[in-house]
C-alpha positions as CSV (number, residue, x, y, z in Angstrom):
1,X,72.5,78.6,132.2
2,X,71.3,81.2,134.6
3,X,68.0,81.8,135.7
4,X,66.1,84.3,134.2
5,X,64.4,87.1,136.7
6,X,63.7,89.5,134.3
7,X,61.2,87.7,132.7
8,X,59.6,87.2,136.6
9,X,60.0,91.0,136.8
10,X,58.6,91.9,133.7
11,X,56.1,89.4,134.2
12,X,54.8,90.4,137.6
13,X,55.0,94.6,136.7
14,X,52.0,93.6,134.2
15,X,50.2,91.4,136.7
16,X,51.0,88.2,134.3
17,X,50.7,84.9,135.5
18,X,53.4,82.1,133.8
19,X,50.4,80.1,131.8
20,X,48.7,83.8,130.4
21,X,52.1,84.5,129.3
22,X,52.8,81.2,127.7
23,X,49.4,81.5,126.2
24,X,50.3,85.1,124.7
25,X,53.4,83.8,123.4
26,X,51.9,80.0,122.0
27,X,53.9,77.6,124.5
28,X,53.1,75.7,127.6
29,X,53.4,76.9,130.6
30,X,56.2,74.5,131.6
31,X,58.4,76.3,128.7
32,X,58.1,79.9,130.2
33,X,58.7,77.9,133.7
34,X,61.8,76.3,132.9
35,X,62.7,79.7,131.0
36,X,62.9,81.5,133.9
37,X,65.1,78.4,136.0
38,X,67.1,79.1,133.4
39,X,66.7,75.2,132.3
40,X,65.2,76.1,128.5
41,X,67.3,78.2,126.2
42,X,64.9,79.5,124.1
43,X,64.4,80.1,120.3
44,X,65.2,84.1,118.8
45,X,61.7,83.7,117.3
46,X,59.9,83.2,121.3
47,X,62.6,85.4,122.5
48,X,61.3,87.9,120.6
49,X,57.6,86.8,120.8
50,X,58.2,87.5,124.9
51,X,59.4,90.6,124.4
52,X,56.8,92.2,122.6
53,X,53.9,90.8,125.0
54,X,56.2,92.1,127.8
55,X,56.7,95.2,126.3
56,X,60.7,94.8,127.1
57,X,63.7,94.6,124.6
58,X,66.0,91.4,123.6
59,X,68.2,93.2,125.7
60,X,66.3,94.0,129.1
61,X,64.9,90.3,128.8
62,X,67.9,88.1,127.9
63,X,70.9,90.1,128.3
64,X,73.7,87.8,130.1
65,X,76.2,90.8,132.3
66,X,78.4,87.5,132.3
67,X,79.2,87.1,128.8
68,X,80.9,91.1,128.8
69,X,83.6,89.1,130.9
70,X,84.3,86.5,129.0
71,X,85.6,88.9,125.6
């Protein structure tokens, strides 16, 4: 799994730190961490949760480029 930056990007452009973010969104901050390694694939239901707390869509947040390739 790759590592997710846009969450970092998103993140950072609304001056949020991992744990206020994890608090928004009801999980530790450990789970947004290993989000963004890329070492936690998470559930639609936080995906989405994420999203709307970043202000960002499914797509801009957890779009994989790679997987075009591979259809």
């Amino acid at each position: 799994m790759a590592r997710n930056i846009a969450i970092k990007v998103a993140r950072a452009e609304k001056d949020m730190t991992q744990k206020a973010l994890a608090e928004a969104v009801g999980v530790s901050r450990q789970t947004i961490n290993a989000i963004e390694q890329g070492e936690y694939n998470p559930t639609i239901k936080l995906c989405r949760a994420i999203c709307r707390v970043l202000g960002k869509s499914l797509d801009d947040l957890f779009w994989e480029e790679e997987c075009e390739e591979n259809f």
